[in-house]
mmCIF entry with sequence, helices, sheets and N, C-alpha, C, O atoms, coordinates in Angstrom:
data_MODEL
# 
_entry.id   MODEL 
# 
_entity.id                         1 
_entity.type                       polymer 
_entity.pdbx_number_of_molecules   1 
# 
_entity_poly.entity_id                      1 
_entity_poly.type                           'polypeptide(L)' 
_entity_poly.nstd_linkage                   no 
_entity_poly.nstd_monomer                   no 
_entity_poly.pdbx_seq_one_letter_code       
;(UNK)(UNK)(UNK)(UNK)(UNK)(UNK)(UNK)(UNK)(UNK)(UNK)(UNK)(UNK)(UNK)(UNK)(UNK)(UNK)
(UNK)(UNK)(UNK)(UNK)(UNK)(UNK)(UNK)(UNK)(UNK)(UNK)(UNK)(UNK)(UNK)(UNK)(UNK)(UNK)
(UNK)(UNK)(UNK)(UNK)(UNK)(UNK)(UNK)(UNK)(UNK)(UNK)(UNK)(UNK)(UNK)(UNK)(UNK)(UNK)
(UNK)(UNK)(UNK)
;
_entity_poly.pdbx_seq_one_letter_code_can   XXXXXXXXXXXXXXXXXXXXXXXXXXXXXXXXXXXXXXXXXXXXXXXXXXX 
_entity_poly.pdbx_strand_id                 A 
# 
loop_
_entity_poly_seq.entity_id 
_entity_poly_seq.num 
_entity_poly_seq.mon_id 
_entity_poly_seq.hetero 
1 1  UNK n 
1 2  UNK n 
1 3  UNK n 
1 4  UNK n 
1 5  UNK n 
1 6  UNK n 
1 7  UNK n 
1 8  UNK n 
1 9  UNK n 
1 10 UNK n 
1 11 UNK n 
1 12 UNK n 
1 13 UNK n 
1 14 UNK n 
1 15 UNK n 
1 16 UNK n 
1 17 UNK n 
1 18 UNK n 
1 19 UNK n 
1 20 UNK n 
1 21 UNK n 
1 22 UNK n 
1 23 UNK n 
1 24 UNK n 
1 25 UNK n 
1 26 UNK n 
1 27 UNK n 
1 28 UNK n 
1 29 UNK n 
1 30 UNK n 
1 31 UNK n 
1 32 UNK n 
1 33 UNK n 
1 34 UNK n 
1 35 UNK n 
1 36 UNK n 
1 37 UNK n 
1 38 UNK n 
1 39 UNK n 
1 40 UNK n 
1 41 UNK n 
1 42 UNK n 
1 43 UNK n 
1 44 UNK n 
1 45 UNK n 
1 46 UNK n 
1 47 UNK n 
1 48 UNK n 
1 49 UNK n 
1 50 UNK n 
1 51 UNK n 
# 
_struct_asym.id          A 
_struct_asym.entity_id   1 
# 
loop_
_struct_conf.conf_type_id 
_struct_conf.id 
_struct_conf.pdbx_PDB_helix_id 
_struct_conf.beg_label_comp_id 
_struct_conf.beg_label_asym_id 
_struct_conf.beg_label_seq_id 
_struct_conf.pdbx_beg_PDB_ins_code 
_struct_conf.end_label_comp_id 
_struct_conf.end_label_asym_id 
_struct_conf.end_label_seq_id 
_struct_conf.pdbx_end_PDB_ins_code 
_struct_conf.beg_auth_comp_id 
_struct_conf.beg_auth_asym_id 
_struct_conf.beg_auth_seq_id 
_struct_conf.end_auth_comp_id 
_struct_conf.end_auth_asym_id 
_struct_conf.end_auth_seq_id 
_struct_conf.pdbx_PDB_helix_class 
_struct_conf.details 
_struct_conf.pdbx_PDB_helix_length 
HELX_P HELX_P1 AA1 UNK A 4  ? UNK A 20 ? UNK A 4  UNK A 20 1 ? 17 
HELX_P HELX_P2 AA2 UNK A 24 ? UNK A 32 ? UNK A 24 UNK A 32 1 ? 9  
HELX_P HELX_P3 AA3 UNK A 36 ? UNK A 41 ? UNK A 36 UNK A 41 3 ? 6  
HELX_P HELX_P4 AA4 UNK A 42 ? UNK A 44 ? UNK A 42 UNK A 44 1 ? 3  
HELX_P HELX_P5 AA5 UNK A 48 ? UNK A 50 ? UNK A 48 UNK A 50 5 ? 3  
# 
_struct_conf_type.id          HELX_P 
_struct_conf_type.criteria    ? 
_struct_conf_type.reference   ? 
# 
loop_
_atom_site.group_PDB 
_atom_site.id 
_atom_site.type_symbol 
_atom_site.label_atom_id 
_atom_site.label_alt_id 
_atom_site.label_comp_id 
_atom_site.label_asym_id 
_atom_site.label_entity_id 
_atom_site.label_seq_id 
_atom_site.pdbx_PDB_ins_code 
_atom_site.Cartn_x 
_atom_site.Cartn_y 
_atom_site.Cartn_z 
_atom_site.occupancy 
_atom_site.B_iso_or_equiv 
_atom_site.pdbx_formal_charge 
_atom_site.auth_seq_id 
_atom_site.auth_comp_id 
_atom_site.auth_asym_id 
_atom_site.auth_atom_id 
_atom_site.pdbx_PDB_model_num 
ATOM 1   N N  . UNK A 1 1  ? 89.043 -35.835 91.015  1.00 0.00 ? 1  UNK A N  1 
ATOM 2   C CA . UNK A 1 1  ? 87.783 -35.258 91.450  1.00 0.00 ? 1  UNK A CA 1 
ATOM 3   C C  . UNK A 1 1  ? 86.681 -36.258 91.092  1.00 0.00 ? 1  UNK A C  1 
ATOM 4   O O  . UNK A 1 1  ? 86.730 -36.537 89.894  1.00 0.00 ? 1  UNK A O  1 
ATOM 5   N N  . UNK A 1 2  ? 85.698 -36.888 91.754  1.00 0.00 ? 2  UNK A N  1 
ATOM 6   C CA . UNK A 1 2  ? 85.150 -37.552 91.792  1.00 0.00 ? 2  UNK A CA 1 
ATOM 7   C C  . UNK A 1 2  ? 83.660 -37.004 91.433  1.00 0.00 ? 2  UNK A C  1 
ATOM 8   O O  . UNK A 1 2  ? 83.504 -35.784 91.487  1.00 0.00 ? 2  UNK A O  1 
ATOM 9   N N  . UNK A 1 3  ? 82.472 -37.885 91.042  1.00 0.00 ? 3  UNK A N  1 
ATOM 10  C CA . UNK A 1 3  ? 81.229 -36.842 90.187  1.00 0.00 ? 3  UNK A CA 1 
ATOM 11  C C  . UNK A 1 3  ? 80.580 -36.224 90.582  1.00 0.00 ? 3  UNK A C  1 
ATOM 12  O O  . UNK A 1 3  ? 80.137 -35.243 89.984  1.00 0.00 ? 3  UNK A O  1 
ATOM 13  N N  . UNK A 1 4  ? 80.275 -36.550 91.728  1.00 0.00 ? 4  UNK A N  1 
ATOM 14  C CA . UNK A 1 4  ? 79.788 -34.891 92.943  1.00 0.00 ? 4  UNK A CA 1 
ATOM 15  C C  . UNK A 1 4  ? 80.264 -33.897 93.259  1.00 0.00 ? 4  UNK A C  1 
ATOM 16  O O  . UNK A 1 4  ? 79.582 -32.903 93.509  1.00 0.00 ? 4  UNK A O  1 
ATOM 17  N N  . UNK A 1 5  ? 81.478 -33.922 93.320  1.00 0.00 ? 5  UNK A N  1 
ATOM 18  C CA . UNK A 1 5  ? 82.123 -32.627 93.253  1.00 0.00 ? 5  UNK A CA 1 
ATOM 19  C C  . UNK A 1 5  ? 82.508 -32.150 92.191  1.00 0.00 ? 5  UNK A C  1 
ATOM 20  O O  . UNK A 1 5  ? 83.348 -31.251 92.227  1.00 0.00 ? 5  UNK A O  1 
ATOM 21  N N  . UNK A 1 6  ? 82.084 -32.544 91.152  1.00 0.00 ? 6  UNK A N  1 
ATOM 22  C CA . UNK A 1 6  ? 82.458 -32.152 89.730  1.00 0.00 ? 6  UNK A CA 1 
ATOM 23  C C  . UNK A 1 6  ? 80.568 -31.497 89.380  1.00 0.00 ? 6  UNK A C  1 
ATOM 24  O O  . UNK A 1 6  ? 80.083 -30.449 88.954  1.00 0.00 ? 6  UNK A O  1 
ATOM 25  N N  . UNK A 1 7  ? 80.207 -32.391 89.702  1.00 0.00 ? 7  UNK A N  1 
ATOM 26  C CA . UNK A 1 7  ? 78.552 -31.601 89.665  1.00 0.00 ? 7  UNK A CA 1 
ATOM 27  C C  . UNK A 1 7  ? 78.350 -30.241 90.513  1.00 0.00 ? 7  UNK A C  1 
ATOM 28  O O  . UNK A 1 7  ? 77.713 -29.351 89.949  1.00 0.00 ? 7  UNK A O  1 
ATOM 29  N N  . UNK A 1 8  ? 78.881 -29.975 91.943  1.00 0.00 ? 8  UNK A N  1 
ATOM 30  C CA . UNK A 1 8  ? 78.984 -29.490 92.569  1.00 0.00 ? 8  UNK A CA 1 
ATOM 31  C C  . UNK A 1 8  ? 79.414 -27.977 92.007  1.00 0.00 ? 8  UNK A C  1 
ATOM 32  O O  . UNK A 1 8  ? 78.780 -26.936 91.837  1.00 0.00 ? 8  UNK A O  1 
ATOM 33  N N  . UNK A 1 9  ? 80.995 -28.424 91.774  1.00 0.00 ? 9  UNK A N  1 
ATOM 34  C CA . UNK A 1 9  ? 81.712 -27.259 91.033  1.00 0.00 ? 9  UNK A CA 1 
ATOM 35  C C  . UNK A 1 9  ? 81.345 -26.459 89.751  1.00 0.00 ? 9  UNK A C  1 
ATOM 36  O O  . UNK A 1 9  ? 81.760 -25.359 89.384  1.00 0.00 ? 9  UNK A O  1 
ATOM 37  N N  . UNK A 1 10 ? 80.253 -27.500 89.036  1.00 0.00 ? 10 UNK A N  1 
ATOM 38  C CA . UNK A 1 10 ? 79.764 -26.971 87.875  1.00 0.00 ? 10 UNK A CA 1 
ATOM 39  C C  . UNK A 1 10 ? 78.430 -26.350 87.937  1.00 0.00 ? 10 UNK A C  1 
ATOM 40  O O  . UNK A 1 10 ? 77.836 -26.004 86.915  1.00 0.00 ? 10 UNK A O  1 
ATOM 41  N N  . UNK A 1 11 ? 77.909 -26.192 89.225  1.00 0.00 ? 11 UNK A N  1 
ATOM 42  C CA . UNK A 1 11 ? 76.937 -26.080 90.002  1.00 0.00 ? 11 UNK A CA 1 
ATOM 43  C C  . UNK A 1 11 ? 77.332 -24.538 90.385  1.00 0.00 ? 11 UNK A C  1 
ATOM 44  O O  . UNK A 1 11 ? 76.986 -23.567 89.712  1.00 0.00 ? 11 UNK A O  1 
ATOM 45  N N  . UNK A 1 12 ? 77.887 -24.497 91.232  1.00 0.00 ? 12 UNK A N  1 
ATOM 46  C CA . UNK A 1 12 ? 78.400 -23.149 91.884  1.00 0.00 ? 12 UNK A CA 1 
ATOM 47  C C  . UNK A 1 12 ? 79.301 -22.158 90.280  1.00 0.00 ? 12 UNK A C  1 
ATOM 48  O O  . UNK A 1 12 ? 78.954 -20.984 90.154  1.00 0.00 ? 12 UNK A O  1 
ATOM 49  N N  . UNK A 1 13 ? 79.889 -22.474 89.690  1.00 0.00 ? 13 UNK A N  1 
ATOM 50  C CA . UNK A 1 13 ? 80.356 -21.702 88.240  1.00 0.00 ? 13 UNK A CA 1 
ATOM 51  C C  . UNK A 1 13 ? 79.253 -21.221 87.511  1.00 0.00 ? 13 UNK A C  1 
ATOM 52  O O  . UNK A 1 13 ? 79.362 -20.080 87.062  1.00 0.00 ? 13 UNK A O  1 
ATOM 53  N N  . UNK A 1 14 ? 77.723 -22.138 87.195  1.00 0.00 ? 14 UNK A N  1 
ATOM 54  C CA . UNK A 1 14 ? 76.606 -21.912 86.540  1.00 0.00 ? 14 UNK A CA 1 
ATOM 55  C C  . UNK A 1 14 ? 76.059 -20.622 87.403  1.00 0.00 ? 14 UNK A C  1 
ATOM 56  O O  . UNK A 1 14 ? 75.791 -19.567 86.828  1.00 0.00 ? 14 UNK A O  1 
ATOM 57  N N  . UNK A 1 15 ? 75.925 -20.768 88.696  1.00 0.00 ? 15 UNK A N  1 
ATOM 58  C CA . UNK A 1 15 ? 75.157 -19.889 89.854  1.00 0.00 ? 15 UNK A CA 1 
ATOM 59  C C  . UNK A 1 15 ? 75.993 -18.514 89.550  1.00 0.00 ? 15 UNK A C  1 
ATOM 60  O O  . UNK A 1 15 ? 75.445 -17.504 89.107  1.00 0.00 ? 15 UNK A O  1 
ATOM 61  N N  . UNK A 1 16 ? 77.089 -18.584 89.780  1.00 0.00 ? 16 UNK A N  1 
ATOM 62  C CA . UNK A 1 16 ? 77.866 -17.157 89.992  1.00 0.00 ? 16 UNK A CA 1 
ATOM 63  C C  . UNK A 1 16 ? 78.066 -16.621 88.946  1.00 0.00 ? 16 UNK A C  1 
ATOM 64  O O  . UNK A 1 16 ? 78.080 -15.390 88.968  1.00 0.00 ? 16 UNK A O  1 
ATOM 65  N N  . UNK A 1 17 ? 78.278 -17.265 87.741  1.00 0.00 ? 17 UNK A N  1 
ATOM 66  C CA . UNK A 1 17 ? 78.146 -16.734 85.843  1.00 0.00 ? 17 UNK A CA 1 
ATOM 67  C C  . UNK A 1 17 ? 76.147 -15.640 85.836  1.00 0.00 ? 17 UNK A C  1 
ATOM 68  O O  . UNK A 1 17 ? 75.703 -14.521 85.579  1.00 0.00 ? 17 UNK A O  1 
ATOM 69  N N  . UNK A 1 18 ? 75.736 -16.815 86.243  1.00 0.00 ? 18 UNK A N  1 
ATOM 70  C CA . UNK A 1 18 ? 74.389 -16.155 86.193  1.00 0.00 ? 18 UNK A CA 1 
ATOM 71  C C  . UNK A 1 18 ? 74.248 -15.111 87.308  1.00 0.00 ? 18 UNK A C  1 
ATOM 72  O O  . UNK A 1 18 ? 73.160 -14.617 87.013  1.00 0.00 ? 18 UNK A O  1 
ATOM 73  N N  . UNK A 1 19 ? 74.750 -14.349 88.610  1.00 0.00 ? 19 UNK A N  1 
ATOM 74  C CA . UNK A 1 19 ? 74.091 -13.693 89.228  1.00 0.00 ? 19 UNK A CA 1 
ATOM 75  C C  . UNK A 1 19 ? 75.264 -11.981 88.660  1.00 0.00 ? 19 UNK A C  1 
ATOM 76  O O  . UNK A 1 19 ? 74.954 -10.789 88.635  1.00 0.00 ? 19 UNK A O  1 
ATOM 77  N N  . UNK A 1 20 ? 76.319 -12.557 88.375  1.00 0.00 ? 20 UNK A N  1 
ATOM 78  C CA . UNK A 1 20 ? 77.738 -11.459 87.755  1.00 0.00 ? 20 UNK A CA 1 
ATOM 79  C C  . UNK A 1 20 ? 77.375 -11.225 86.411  1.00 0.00 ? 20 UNK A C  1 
ATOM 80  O O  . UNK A 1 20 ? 77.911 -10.271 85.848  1.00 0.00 ? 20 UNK A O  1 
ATOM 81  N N  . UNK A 1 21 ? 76.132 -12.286 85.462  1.00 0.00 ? 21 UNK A N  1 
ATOM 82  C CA . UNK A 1 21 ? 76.293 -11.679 84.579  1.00 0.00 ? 21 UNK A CA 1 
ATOM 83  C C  . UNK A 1 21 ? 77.319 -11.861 83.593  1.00 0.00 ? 21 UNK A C  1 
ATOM 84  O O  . UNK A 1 21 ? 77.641 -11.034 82.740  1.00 0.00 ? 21 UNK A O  1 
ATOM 85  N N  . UNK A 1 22 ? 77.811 -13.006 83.769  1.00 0.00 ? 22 UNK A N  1 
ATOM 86  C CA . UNK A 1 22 ? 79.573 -13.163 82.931  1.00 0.00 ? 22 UNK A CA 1 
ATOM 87  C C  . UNK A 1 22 ? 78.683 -15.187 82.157  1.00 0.00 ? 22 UNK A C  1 
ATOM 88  O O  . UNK A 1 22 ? 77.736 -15.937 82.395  1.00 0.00 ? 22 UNK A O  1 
ATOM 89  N N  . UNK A 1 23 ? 79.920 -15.072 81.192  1.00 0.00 ? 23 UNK A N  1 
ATOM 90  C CA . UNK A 1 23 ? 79.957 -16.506 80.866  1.00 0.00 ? 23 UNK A CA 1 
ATOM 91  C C  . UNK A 1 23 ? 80.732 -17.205 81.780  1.00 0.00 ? 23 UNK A C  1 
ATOM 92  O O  . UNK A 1 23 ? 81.653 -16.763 82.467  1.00 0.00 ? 23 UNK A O  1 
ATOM 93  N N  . UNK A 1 24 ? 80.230 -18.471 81.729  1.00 0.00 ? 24 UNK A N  1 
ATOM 94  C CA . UNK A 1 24 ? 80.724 -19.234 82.634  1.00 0.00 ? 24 UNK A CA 1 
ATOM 95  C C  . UNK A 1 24 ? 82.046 -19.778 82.549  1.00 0.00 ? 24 UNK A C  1 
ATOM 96  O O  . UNK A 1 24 ? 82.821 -20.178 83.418  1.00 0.00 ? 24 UNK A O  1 
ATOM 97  N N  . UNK A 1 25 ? 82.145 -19.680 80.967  1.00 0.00 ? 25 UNK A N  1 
ATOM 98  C CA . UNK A 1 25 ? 83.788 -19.490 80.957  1.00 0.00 ? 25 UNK A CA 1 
ATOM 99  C C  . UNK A 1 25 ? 84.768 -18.971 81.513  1.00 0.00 ? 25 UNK A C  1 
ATOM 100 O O  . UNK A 1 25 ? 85.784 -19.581 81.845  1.00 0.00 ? 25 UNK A O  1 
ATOM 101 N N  . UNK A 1 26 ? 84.519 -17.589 81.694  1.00 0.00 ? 26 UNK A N  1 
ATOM 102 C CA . UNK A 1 26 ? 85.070 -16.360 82.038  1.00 0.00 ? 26 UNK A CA 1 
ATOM 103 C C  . UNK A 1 26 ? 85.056 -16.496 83.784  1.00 0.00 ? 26 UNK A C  1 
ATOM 104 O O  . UNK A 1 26 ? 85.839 -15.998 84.593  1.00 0.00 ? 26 UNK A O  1 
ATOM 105 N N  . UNK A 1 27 ? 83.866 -17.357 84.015  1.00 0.00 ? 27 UNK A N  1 
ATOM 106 C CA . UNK A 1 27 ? 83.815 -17.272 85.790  1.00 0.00 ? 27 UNK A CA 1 
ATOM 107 C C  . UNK A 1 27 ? 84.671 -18.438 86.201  1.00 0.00 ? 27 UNK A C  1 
ATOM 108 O O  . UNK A 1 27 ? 85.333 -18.331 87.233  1.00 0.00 ? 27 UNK A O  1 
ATOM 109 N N  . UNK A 1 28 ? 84.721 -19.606 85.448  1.00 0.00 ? 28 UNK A N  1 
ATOM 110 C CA . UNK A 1 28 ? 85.715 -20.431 85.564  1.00 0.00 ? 28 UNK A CA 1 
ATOM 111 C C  . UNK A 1 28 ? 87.057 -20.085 85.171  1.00 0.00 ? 28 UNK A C  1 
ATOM 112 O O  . UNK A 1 28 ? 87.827 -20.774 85.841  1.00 0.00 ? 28 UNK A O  1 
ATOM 113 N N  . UNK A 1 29 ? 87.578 -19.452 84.516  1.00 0.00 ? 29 UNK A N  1 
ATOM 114 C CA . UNK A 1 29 ? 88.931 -19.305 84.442  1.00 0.00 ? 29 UNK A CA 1 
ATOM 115 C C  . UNK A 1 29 ? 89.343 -17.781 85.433  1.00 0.00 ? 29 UNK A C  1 
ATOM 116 O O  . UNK A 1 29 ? 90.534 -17.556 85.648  1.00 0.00 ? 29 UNK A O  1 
ATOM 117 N N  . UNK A 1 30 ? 88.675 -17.180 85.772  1.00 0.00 ? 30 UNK A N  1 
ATOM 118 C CA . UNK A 1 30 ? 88.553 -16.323 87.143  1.00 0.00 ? 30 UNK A CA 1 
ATOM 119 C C  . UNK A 1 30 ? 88.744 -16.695 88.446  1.00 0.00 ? 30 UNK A C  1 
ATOM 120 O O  . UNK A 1 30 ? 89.063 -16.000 89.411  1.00 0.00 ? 30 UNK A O  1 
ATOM 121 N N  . UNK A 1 31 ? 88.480 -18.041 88.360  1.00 0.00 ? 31 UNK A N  1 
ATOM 122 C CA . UNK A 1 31 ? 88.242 -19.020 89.718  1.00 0.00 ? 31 UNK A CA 1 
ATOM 123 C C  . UNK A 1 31 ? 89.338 -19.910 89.607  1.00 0.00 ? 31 UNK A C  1 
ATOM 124 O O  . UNK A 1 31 ? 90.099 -19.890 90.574  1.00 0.00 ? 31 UNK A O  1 
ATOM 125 N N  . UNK A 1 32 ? 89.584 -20.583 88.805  1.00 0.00 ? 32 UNK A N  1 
ATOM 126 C CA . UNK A 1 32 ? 90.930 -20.754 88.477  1.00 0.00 ? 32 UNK A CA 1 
ATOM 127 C C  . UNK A 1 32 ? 92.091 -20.398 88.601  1.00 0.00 ? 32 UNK A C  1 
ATOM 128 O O  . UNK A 1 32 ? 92.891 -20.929 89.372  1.00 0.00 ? 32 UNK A O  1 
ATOM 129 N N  . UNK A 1 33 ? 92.345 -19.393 87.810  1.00 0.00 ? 33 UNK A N  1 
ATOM 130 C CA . UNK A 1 33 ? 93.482 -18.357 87.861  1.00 0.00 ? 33 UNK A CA 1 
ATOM 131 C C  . UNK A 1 33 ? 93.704 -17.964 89.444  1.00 0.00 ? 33 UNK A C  1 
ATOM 132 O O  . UNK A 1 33 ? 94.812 -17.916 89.980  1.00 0.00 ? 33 UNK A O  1 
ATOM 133 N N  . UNK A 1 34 ? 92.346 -17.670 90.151  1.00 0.00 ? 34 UNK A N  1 
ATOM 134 C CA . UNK A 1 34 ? 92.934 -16.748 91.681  1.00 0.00 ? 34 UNK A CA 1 
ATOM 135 C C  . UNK A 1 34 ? 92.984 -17.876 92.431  1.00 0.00 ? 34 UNK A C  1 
ATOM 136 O O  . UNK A 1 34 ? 93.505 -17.716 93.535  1.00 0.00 ? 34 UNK A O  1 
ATOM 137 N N  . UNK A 1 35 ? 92.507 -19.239 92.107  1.00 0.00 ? 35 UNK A N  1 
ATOM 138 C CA . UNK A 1 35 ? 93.218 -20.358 92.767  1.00 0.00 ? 35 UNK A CA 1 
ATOM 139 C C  . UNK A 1 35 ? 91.684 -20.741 93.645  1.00 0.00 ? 35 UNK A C  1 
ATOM 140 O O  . UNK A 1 35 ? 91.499 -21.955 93.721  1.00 0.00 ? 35 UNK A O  1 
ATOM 141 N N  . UNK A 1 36 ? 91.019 -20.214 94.043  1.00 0.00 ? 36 UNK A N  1 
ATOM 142 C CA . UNK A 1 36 ? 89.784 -20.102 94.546  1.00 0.00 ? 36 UNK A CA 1 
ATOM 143 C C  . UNK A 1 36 ? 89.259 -21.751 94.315  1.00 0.00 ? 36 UNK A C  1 
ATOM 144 O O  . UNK A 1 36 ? 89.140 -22.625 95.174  1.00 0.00 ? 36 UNK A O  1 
ATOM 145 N N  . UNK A 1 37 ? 88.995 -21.827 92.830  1.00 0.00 ? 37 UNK A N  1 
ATOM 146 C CA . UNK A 1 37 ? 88.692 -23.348 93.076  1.00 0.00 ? 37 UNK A CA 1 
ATOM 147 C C  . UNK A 1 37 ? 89.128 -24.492 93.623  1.00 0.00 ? 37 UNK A C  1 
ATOM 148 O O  . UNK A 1 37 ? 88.805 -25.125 94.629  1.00 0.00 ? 37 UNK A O  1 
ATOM 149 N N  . UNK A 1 38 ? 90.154 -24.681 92.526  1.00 0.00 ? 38 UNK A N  1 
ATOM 150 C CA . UNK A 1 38 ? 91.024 -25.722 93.313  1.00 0.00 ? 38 UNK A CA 1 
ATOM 151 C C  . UNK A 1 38 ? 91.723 -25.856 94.482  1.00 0.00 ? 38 UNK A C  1 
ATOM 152 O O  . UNK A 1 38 ? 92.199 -26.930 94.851  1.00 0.00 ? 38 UNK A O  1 
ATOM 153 N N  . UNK A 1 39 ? 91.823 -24.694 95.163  1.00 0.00 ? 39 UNK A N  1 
ATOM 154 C CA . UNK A 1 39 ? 92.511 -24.589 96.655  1.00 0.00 ? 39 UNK A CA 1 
ATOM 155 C C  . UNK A 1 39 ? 91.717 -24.249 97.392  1.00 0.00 ? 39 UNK A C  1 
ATOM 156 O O  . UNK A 1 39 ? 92.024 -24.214 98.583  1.00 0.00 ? 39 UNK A O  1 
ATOM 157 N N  . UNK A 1 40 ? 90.143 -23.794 96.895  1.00 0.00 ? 40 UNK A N  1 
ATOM 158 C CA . UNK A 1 40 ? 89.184 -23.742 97.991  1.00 0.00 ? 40 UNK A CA 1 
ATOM 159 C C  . UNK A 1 40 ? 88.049 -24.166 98.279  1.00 0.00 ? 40 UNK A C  1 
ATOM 160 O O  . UNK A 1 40 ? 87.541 -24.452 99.363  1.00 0.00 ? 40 UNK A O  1 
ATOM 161 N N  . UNK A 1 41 ? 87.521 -24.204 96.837  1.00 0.00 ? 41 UNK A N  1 
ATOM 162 C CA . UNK A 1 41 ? 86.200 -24.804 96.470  1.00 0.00 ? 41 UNK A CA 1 
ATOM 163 C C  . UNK A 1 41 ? 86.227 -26.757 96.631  1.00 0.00 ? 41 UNK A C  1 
ATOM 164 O O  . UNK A 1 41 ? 85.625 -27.502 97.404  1.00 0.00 ? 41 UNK A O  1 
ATOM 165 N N  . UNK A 1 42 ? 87.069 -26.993 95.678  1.00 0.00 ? 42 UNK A N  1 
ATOM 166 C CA . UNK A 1 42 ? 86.976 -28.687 95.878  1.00 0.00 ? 42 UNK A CA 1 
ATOM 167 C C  . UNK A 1 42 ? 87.401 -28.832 97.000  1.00 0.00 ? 42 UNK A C  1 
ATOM 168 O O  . UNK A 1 42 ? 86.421 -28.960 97.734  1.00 0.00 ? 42 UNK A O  1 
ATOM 169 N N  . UNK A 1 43 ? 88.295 -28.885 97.554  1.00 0.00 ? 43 UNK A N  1 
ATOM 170 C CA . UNK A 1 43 ? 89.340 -29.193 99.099  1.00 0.00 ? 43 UNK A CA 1 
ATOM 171 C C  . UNK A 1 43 ? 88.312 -29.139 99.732  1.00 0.00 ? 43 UNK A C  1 
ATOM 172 O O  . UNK A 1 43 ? 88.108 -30.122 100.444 1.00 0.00 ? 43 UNK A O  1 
ATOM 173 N N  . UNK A 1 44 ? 86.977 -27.731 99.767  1.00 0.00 ? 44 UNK A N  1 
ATOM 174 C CA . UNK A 1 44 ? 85.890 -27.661 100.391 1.00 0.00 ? 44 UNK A CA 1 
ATOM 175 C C  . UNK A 1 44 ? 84.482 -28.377 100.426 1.00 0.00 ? 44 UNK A C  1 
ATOM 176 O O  . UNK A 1 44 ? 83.493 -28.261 101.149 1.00 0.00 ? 44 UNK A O  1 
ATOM 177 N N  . UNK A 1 45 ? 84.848 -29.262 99.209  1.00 0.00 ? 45 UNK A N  1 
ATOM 178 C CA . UNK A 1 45 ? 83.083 -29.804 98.841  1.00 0.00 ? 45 UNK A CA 1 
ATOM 179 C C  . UNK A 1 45 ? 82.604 -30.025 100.293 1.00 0.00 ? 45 UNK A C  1 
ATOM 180 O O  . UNK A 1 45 ? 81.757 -29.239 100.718 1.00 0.00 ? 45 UNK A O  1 
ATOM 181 N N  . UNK A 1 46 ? 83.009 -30.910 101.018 1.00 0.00 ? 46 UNK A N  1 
ATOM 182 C CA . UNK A 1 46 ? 82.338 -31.853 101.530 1.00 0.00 ? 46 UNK A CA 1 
ATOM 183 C C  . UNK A 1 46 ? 81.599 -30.862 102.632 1.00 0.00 ? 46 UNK A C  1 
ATOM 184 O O  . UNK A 1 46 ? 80.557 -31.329 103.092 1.00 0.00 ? 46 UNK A O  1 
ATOM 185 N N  . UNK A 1 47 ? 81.971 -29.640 103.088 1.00 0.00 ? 47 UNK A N  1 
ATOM 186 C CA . UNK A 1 47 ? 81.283 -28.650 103.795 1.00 0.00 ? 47 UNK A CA 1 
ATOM 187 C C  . UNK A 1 47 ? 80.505 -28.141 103.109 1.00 0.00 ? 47 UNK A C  1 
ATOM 188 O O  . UNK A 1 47 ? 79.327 -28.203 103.459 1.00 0.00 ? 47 UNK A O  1 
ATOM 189 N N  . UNK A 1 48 ? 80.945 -27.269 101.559 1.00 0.00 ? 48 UNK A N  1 
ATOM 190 C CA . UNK A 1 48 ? 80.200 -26.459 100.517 1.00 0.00 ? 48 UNK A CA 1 
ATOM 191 C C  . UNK A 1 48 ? 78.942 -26.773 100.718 1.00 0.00 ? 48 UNK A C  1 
ATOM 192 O O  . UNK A 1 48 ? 78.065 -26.215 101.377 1.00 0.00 ? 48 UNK A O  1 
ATOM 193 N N  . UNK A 1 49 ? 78.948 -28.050 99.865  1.00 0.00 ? 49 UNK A N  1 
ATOM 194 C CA . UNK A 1 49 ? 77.730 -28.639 99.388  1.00 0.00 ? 49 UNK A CA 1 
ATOM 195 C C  . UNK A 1 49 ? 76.506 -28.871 100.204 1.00 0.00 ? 49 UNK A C  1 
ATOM 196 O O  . UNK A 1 49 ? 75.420 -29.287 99.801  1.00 0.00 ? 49 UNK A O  1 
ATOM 197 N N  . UNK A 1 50 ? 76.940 -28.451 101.728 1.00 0.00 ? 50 UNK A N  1 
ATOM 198 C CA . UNK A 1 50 ? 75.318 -28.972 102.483 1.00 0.00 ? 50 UNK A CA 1 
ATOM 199 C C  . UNK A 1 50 ? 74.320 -27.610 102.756 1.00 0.00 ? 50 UNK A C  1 
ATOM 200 O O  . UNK A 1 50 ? 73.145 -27.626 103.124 1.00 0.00 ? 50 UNK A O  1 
ATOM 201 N N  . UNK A 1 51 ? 75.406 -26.114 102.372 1.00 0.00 ? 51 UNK A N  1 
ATOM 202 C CA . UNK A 1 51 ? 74.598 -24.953 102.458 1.00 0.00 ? 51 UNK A CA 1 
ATOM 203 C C  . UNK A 1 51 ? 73.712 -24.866 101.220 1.00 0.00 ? 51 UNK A C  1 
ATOM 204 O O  . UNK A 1 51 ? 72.926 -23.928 101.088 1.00 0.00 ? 51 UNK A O  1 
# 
């Protein structure tokens, strides 16, 4: 993973911790676990990132 999409990803975990109300821990290993990130989010940067 290269540093934009690592900014990116740590970007979108900060956003969704803060609007759920959860630590960002907890939203990252949530996102994790259901596979969401790594099979959807990074694979996705290069679309993600321009909304």
């Amino acid at each position: 993973m290269d540093n934009e999409t690592l900014e990116f990803v740590t970007y979108c975990i900060s956003k969704l911790a803060q609007v759920l109300k959860m630590s960002q821990r907890e939203v990252y290993r949530r996102l994790k676990q259901s596979g969401i990130l790594y099979d959807y989010i990074v694979p996705s940067y290069d679309v993600l990132h321009t909304f």
